[in-house]
C-alpha positions in Angstrom: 94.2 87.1 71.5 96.1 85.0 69.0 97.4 81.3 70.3 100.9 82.7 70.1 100.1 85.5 71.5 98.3 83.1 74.6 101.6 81.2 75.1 103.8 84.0 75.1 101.3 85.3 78.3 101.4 81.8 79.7 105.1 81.4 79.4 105.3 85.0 81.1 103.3 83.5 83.9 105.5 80.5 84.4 108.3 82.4 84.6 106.6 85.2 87.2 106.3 81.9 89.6 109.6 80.7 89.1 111.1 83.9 89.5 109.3 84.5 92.8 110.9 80.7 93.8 113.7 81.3 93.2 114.3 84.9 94.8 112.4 83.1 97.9 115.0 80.5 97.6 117.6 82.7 98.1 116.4 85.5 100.2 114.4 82.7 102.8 116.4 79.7 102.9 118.9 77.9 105.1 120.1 76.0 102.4 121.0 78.7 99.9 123.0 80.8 103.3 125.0 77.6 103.7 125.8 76.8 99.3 128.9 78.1 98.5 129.4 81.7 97.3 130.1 80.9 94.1 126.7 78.8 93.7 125.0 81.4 94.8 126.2 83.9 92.3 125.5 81.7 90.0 122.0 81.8 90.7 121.7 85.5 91.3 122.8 85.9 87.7 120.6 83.5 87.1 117.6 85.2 88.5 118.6 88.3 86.9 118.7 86.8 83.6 115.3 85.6 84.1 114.0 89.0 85.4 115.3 90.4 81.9 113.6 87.8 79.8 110.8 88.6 82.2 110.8 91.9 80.6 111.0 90.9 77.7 107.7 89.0 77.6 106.0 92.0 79.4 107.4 94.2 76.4 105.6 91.8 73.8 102.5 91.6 75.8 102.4 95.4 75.6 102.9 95.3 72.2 100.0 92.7 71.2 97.5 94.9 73.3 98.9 98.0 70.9 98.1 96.2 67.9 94.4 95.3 69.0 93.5 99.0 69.2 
């Protein structure tokens, strides 16, 4: 695998973790039950977003393992 190829699977990684952290944060939390609604949304769009860019990554990681064939 190329180096850029390598960081685009690391940053896909990093991502996977904080995705999981933050849907934890807001599904398992006391904290995030007592923020204010419109905090919350916030971050809900926020996690979406990353689960997009998430597939994103996945998409490009496909793609490098197509070329290699």
């Amino acid at each position: 695998m190329k180096p850029y190829q390598e960081r685009v699977v690391a940053e896909k990684n990093r991502l996977d973790d904080k995705i999981d952290n933050l849907h934890g944060f807001l599904t398992c939390n006391s904290l995030a039950i007592r923020m204010p609604k419109s905090e919350s949304n916030l971050l809900r769009i926020q996690l979406n977003a990353m689960k997009t860019y998430y597939c994103a990554l996945a998409a490009r990681i496909e793609y490098f393992h197509e070329d290699e064939e």
